[in-house]
VOLO-731781 format. One record per atom (N, C-alpha, C): x, y, z. Coordinates in steps of 0.1 Angstrom, whole numbers, plus 5000, padded with zeros to 4 digits. Example, Ala and Ser with C-alpha at 12.3 -4.5 7.8 and 13.67 -1.06 7.14 Angstrom:
+------+------+------+
:   c1 :   c2 :   c3 :
+------+------+------+
: 5132 : 4943 : 5078 :
: 5123 : 4955 : 5078 :
: 5132 : 4967 : 5078 :
: 5128 : 4978 : 5071 :
: 5137 : 4989 : 5071 :
: 5129 : 5000 : 5079 :
+------+------+------+
***
This chain:
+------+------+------+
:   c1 :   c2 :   c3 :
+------+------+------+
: 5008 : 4988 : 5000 :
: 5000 : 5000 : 5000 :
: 5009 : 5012 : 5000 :
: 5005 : 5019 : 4990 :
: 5020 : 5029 : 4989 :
: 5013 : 5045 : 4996 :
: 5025 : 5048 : 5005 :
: 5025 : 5062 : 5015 :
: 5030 : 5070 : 5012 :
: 5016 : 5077 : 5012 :
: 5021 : 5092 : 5005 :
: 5025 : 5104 : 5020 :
: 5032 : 5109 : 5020 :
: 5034 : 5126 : 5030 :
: 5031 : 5132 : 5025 :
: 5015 : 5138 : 5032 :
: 5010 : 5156 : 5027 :
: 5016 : 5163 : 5034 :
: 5025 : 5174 : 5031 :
: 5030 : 5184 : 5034 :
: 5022 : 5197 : 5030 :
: 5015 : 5200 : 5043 :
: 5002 : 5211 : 5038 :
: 4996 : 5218 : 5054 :
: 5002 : 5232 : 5054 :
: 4995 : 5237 : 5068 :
: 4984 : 5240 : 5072 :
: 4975 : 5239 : 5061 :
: 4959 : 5241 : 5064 :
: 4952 : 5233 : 5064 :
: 4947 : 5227 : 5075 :
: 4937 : 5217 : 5080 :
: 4932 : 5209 : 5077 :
: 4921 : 5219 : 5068 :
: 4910 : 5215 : 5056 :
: 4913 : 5209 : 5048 :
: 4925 : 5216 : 5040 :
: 4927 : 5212 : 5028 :
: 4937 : 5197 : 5031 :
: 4943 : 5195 : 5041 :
: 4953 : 5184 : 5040 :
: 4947 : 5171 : 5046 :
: 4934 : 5173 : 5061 :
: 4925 : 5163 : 5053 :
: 4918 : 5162 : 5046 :
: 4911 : 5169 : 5038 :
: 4903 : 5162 : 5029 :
: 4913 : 5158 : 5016 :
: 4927 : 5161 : 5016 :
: 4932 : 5155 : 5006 :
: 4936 : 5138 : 5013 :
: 4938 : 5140 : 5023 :
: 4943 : 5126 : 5029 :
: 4931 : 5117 : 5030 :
: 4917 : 5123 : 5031 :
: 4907 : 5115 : 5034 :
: 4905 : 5109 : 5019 :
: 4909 : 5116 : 5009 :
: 4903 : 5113 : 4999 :
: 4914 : 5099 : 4994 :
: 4930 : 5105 : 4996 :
: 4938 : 5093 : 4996 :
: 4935 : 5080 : 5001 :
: 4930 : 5081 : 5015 :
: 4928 : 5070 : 5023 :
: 4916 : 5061 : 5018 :
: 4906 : 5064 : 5010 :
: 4893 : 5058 : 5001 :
: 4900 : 5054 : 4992 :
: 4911 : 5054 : 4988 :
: 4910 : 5052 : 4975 :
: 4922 : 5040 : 4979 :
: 4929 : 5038 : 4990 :
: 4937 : 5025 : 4994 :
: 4948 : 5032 : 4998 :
: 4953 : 5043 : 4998 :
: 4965 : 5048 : 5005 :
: 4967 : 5048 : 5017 :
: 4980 : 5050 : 5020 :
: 4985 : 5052 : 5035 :
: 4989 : 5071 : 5034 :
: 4981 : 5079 : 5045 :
: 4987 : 5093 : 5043 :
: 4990 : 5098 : 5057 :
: 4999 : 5104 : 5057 :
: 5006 : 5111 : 5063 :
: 5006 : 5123 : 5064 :
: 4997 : 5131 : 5073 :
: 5003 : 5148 : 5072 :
: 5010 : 5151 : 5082 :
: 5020 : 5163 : 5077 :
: 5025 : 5174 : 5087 :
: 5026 : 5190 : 5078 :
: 5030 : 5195 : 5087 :
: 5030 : 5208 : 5083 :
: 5039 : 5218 : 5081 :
: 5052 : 5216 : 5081 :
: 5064 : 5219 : 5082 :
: 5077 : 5217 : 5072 :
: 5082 : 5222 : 5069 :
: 5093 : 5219 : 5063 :
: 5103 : 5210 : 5074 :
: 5103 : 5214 : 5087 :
: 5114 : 5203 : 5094 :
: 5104 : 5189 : 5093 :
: 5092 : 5186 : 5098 :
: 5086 : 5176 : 5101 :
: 5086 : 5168 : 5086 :
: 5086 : 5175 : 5077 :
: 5086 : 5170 : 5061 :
: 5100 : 5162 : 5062 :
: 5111 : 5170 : 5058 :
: 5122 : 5167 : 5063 :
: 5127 : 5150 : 5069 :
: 5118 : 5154 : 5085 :
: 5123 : 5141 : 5092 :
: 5117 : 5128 : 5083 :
: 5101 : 5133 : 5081 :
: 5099 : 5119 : 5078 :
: 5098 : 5114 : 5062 :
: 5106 : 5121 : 5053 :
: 5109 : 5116 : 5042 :
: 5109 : 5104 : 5039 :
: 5117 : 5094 : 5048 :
: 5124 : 5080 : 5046 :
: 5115 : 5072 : 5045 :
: 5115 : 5062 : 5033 :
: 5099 : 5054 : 5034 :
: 5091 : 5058 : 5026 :
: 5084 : 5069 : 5025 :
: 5074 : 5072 : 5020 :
: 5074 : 5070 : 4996 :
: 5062 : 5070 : 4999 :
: 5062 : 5064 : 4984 :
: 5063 : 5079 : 4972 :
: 5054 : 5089 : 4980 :
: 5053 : 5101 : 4975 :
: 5054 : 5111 : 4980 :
: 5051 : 5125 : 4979 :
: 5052 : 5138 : 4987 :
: 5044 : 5145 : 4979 :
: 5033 : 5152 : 4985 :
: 5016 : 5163 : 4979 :
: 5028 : 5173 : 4986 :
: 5033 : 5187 : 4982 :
: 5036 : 5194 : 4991 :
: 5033 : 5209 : 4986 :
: 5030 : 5215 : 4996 :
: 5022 : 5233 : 4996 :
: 5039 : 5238 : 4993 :
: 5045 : 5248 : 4984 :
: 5052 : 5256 : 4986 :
: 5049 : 5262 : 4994 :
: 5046 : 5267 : 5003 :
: 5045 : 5282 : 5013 :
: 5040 : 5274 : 5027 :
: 5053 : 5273 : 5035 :
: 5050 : 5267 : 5048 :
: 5055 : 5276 : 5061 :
: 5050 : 5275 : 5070 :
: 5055 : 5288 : 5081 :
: 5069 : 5284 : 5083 :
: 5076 : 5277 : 5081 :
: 5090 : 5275 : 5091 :
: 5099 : 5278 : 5077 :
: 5093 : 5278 : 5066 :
: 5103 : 5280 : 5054 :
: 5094 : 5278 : 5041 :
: 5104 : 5274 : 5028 :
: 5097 : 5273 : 5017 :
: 5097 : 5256 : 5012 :
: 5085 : 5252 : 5013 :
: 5088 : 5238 : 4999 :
: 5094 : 5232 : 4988 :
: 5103 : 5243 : 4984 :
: 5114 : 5241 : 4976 :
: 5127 : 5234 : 4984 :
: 5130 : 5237 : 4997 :
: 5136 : 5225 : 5002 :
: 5133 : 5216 : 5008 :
: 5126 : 5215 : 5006 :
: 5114 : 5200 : 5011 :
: 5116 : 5192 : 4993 :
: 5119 : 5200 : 4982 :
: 5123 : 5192 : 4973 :
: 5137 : 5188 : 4969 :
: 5146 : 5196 : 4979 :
: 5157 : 5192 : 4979 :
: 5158 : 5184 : 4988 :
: 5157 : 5178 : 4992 :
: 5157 : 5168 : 5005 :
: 5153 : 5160 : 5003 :
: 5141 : 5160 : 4992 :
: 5137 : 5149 : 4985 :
: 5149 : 5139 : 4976 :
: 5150 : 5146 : 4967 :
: 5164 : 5146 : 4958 :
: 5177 : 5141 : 4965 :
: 5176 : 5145 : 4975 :
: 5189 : 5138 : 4982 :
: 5187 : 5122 : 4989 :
: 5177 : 5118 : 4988 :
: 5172 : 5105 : 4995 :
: 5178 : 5099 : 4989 :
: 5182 : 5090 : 4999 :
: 5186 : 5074 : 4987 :
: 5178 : 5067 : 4975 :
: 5163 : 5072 : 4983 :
: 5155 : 5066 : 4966 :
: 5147 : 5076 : 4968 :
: 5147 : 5088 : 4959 :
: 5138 : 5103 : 4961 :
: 5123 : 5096 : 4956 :
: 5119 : 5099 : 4965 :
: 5101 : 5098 : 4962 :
: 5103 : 5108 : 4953 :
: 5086 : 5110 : 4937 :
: 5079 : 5119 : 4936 :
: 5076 : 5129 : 4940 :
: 5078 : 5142 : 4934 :
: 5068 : 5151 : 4943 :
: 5055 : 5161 : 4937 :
: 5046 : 5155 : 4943 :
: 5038 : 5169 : 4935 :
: 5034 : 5181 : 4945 :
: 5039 : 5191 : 4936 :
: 5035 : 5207 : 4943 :
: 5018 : 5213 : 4943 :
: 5017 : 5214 : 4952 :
: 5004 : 5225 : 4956 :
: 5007 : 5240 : 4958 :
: 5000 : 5248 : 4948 :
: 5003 : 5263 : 4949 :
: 4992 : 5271 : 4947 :
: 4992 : 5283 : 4954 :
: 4983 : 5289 : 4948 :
: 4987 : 5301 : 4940 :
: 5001 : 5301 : 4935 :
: 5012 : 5308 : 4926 :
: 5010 : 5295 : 4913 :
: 5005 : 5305 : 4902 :
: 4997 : 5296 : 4891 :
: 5010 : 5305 : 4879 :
: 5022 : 5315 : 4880 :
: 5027 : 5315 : 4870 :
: 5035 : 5304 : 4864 :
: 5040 : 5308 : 4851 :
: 5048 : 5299 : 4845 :
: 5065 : 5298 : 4852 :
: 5064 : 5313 : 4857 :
: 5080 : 5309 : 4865 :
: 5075 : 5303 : 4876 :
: 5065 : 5301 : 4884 :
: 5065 : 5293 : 4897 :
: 5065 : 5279 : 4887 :
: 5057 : 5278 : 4881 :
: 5054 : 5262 : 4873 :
: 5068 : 5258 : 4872 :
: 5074 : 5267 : 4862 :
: 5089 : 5258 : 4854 :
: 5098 : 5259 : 4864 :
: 5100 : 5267 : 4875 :
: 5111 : 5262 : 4888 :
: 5110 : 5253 : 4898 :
: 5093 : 5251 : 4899 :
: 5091 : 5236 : 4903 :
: 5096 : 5223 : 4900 :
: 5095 : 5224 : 4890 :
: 5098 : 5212 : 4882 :
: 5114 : 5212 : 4876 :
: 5123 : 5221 : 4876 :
: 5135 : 5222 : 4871 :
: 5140 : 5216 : 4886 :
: 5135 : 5223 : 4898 :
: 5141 : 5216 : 4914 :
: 5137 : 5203 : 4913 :
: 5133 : 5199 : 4908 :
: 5126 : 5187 : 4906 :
: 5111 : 5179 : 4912 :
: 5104 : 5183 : 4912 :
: 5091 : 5180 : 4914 :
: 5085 : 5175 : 4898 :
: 5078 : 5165 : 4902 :
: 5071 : 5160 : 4894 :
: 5060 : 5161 : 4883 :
: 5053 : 5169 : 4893 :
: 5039 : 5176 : 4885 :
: 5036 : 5188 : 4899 :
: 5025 : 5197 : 4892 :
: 5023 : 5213 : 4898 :
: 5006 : 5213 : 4895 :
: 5002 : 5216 : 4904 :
: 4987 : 5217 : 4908 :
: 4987 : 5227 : 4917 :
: 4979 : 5241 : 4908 :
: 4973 : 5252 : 4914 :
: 4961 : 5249 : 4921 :
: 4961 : 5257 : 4934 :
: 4946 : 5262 : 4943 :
: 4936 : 5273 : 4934 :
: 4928 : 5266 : 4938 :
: 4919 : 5257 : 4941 :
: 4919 : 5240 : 4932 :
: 4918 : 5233 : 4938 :
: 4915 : 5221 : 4929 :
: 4907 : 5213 : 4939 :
: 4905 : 5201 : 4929 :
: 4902 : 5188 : 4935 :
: 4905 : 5176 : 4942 :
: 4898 : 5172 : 4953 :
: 4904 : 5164 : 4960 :
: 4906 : 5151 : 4950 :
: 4894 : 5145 : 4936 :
: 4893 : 5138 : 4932 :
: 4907 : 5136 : 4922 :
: 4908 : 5152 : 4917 :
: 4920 : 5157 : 4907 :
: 4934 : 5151 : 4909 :
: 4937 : 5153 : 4925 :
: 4946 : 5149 : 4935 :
: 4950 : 5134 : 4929 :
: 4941 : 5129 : 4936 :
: 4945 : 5110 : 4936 :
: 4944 : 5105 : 4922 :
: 4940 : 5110 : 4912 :
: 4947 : 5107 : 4896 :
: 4959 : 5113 : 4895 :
: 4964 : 5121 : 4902 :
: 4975 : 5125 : 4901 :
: 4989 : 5119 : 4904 :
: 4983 : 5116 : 4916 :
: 4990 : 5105 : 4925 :
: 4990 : 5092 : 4921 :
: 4979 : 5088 : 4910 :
: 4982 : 5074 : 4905 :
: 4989 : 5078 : 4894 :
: 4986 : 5086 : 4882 :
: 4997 : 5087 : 4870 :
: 5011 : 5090 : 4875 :
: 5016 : 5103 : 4884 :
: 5030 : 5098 : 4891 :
: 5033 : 5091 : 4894 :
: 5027 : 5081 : 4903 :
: 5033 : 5068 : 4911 :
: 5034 : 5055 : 4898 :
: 5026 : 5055 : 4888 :
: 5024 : 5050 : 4877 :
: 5036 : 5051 : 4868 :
: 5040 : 5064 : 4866 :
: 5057 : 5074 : 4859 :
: 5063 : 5065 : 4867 :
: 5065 : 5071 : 4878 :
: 5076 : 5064 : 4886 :
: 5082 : 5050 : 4886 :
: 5070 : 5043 : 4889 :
: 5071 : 5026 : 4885 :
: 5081 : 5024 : 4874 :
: 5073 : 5027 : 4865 :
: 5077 : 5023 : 4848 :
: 5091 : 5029 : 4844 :
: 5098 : 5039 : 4854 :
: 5110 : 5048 : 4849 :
: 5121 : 5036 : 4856 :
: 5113 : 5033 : 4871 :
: 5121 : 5026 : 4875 :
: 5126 : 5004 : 4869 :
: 5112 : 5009 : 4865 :
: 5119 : 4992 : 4856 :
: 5121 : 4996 : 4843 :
: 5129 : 5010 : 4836 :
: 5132 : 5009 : 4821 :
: 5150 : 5007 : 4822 :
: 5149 : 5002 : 4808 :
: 5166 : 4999 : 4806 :
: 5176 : 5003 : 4814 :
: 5183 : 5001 : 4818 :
: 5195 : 5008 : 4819 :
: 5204 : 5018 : 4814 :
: 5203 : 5015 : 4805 :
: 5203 : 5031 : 4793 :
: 5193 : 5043 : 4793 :
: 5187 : 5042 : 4804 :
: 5175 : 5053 : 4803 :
: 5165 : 5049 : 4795 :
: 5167 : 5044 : 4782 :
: 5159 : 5046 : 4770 :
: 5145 : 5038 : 4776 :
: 5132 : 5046 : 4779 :
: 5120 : 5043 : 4780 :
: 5112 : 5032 : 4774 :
: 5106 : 5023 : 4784 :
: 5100 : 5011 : 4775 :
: 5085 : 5016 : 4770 :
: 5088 : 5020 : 4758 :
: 5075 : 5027 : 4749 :
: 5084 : 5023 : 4734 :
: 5073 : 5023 : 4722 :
: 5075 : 5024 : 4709 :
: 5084 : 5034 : 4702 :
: 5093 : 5039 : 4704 :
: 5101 : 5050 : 4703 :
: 5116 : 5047 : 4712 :
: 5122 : 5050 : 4696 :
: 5138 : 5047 : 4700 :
: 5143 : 5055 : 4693 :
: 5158 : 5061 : 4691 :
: 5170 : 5066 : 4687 :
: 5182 : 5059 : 4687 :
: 5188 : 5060 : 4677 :
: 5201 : 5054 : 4678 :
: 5215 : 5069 : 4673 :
: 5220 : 5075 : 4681 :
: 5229 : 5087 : 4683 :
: 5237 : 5077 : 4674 :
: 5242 : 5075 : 4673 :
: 5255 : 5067 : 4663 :
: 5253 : 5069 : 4653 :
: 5243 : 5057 : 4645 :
: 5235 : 5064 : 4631 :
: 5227 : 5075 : 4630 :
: 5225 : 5079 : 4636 :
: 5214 : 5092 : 4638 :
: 5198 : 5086 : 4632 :
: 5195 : 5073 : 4632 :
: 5178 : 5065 : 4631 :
: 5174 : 5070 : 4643 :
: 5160 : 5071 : 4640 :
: 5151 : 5068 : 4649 :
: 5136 : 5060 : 4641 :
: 5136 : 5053 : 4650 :
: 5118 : 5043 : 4646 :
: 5110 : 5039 : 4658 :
: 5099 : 5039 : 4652 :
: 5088 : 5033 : 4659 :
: 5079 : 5020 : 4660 :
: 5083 : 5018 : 4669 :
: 5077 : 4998 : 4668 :
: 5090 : 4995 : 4655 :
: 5099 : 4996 : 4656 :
: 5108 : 4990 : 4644 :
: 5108 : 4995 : 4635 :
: 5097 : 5006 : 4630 :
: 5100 : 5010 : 4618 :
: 5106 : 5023 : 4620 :
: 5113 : 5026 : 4606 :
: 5124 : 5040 : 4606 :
: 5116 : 5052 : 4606 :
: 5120 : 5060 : 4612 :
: 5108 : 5071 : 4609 :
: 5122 : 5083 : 4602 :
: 5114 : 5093 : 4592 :
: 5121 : 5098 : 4583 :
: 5122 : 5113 : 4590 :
: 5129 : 5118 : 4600 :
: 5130 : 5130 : 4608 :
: 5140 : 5141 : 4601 :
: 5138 : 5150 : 4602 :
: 5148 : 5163 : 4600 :
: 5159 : 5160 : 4614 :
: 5168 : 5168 : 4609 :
: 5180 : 5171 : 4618 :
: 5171 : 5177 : 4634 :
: 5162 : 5188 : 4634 :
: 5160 : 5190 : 4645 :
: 5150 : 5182 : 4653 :
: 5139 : 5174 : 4643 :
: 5130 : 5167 : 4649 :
: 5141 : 5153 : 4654 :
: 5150 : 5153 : 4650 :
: 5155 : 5140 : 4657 :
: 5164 : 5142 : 4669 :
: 5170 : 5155 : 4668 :
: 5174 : 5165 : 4682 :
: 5165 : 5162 : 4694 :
: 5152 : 5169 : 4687 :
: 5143 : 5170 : 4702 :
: 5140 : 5155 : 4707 :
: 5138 : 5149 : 4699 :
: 5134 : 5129 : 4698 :
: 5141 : 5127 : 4710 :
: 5156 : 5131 : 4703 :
: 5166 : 5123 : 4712 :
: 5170 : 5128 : 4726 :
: 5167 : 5142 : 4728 :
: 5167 : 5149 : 4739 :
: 5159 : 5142 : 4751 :
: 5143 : 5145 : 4745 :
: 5135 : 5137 : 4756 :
: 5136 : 5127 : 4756 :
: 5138 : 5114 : 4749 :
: 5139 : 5105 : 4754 :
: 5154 : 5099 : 4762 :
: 5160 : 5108 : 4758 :
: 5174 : 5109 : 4770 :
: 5169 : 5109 : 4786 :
: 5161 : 5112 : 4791 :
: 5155 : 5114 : 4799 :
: 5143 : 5114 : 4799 :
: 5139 : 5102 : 4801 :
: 5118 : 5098 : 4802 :
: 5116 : 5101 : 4812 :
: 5100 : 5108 : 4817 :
: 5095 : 5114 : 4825 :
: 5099 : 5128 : 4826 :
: 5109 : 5131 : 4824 :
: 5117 : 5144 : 4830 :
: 5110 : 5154 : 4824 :
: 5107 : 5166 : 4826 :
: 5103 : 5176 : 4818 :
: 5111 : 5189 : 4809 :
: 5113 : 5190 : 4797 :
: 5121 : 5201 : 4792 :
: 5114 : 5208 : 4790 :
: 5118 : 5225 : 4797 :
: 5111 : 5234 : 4788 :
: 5113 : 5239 : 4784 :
: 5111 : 5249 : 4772 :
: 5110 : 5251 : 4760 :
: 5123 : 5257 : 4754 :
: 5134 : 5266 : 4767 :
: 5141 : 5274 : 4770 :
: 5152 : 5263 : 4765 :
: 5149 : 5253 : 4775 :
: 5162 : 5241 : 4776 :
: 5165 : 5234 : 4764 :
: 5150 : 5227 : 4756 :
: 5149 : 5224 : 4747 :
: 5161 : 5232 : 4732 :
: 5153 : 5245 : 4734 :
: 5165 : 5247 : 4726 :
: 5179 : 5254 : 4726 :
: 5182 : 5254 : 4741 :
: 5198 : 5251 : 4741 :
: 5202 : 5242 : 4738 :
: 5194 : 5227 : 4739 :
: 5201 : 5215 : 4734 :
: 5203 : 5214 : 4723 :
: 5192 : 5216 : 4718 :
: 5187 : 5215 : 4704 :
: 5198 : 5226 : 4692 :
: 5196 : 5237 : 4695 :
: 5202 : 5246 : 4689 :
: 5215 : 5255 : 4693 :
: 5218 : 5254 : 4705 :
: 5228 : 5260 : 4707 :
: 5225 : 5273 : 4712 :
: 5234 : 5280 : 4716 :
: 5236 : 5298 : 4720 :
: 5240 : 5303 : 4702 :
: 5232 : 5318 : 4706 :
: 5231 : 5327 : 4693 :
: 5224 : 5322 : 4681 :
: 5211 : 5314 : 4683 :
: 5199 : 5315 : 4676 :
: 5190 : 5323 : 4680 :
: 5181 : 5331 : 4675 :
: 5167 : 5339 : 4677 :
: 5156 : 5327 : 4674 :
: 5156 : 5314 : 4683 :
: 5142 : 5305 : 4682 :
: 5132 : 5307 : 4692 :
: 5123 : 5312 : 4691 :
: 5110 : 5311 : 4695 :
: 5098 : 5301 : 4703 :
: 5094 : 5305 : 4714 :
: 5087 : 5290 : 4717 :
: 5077 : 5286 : 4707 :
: 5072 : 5293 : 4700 :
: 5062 : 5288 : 4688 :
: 5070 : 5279 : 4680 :
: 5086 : 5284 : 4674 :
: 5092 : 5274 : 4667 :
: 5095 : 5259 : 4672 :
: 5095 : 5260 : 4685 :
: 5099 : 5241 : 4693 :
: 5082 : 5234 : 4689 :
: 5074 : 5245 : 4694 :
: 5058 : 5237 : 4692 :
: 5055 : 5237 : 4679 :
: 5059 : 5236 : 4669 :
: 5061 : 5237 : 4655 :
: 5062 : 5225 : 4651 :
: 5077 : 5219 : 4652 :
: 5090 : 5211 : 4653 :
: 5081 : 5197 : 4663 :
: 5075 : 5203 : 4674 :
: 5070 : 5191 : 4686 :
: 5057 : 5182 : 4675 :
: 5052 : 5192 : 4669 :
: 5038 : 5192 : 4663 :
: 5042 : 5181 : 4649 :
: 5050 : 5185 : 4643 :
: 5057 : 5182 : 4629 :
: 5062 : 5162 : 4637 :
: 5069 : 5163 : 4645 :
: 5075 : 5152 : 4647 :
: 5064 : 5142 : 4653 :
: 5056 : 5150 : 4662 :
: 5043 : 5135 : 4667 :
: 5033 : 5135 : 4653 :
: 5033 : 5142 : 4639 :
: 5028 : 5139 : 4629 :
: 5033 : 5131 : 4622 :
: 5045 : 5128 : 4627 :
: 5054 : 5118 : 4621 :
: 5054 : 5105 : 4627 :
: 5051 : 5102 : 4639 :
: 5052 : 5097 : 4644 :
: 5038 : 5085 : 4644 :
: 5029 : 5092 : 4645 :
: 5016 : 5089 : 4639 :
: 5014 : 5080 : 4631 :
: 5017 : 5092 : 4620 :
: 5019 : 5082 : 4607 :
: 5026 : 5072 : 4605 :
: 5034 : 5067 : 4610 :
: 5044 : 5057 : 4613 :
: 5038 : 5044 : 4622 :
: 5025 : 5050 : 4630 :
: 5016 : 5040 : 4638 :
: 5022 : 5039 : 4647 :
: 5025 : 5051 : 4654 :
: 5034 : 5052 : 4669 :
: 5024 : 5055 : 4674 :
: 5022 : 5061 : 4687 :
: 5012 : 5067 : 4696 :
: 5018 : 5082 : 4699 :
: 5010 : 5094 : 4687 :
: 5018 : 5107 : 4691 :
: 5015 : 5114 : 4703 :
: 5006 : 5109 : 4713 :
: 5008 : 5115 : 4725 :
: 5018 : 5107 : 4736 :
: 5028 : 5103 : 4732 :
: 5041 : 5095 : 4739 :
: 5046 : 5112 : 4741 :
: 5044 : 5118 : 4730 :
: 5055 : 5129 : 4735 :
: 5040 : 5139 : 4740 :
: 5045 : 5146 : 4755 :
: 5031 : 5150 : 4762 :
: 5039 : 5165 : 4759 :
: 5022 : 5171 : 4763 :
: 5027 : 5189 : 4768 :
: 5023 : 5186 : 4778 :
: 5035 : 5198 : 4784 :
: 5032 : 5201 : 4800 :
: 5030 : 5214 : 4799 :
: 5016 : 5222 : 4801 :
: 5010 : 5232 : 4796 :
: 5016 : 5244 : 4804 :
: 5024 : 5252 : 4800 :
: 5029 : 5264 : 4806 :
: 5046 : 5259 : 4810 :
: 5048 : 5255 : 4802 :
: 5062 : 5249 : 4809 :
: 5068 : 5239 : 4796 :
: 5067 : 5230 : 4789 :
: 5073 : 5225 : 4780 :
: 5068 : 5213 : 4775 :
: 5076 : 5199 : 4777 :
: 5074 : 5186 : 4768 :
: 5080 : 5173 : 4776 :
: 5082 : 5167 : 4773 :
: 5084 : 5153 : 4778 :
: 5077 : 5138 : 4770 :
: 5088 : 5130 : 4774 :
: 5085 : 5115 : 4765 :
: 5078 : 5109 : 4780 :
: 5065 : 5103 : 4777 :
: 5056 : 5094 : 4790 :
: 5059 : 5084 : 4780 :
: 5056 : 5072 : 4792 :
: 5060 : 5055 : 4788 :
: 5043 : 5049 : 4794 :
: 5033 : 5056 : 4798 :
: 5022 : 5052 : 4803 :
: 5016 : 5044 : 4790 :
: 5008 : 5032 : 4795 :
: 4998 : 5028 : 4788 :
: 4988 : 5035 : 4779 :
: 4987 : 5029 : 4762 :
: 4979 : 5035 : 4759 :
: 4969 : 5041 : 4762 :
: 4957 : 5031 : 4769 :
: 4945 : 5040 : 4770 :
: 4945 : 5049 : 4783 :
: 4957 : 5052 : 4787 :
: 4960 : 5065 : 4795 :
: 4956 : 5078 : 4786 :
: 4957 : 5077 : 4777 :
: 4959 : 5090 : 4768 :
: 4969 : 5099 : 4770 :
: 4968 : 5112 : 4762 :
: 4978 : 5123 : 4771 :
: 4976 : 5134 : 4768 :
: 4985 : 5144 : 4773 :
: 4980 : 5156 : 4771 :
: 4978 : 5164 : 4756 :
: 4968 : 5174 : 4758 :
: 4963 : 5178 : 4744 :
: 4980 : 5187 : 4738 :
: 4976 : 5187 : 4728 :
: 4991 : 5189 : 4718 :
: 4983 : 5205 : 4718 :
: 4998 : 5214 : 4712 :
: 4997 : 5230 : 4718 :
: 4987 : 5236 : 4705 :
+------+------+------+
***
């Protein structure tokens, strides 16, 4: 039964997120604190955590996470809904970002597609490379789908190979094309969602699944390894 730690100083909101966890077969845990987070890290399967705690901030409650010997997940609770709160979340490493007001129901799909990510990151290759329909080979510069070759431009096979360098992980848009392109281009985030758009059309057509490569809405892209009838997120 996997234990999640809510990290959340308001009452209301941290039971009825636990109560709702607990119906659905979890073990939860709240405290309130950045030290009390802290102590009881060890163990736990996942972390719900409030950025804005009285003893400090939630952002080292994700470093602390990160430092475990096996870092749990983390998903952020904010009621800071910009794109810089979104993308520094997830660059410190947190998993997924959920603005206030939301759902308690919202919550525990959340907590099963992370803990779902998680699983599946932890039994892929050794090479990182993601167990989904989608490969690259950097040597020859191929990439295919279910075995077949797919016919990529120079950048659509950049970005290919970027995210799936890292499954689950999130790039955004910024990072994307540092990799991709280098310092002293004028590229655009319209140009990556262009390129993202162009390559899952490719992909498609090839009888891949083009929602393997997801948007993370306000923030960038990433390769999921989830089960088909998961679906994924809507393209930009």
């Amino acid at each position: 039964m996997p234990k999640i730690l809510v990290v959340e100083d308001e009452p209301a909101i941290a039971e009825s997120i636990a109560y709702s966890l607990r119906r659905d077969g979890y073990t939860a845990q709240i405290v309130g604190t950045v030290a009390a987070a802290e102590r009881e890290l060890a163990g736990v399967d996942l972390v719900i955590l409030d950025l804005m705690l009285p003893d400090g901030s939630g952002f080292e409650v994700i470093g602390a996470a990160r430092r475990s010997a096996t870092p749990p997940p983390v998903i952020v609770l904010s009621s800071r809904d910009s794109e810089a709160d979104r993308v520094a979340a997830l660059e410190t490493g947190a998993d997924d970002y959920v603005t206030k007001p939301f759902s308690p129901r919202e919550i525990v799909a959340r907590v099963r597609a992370v803990l779902r990510r998680a699983a599946k990151a932890a039994a892929a290759p050794a090479n990182g490379t993601p167990a989904v329909s989608l490969s690259v080979d950097d040597a020859t510069r191929r990439a295919a789908v279910h075995g077949k070759p797919l016919d990529l431009t120079r950048v659509e096979f950049d970005l290919l190979a970027c995210l799936l360098g890292a499954p689950g992980r999130v790039f955004t848009r910024a990072q994307l094309i540092d990799k991709v392109w280098g310092d002293g281009f004028a590229i655009t985030d319209r140009t990556i969602d262009s390129h993202v758009k162009g390559l899952r059309k490719k992909v498609a057509e090839a009888g891949g699944d083009a929602w393997l490569i997801e948007t993370v809405r306000g923030v960038g892209y990433r390769v999921s390894d989830r089960p088909a009838d998961d679906g994924g997120d809507e393209t930009p």
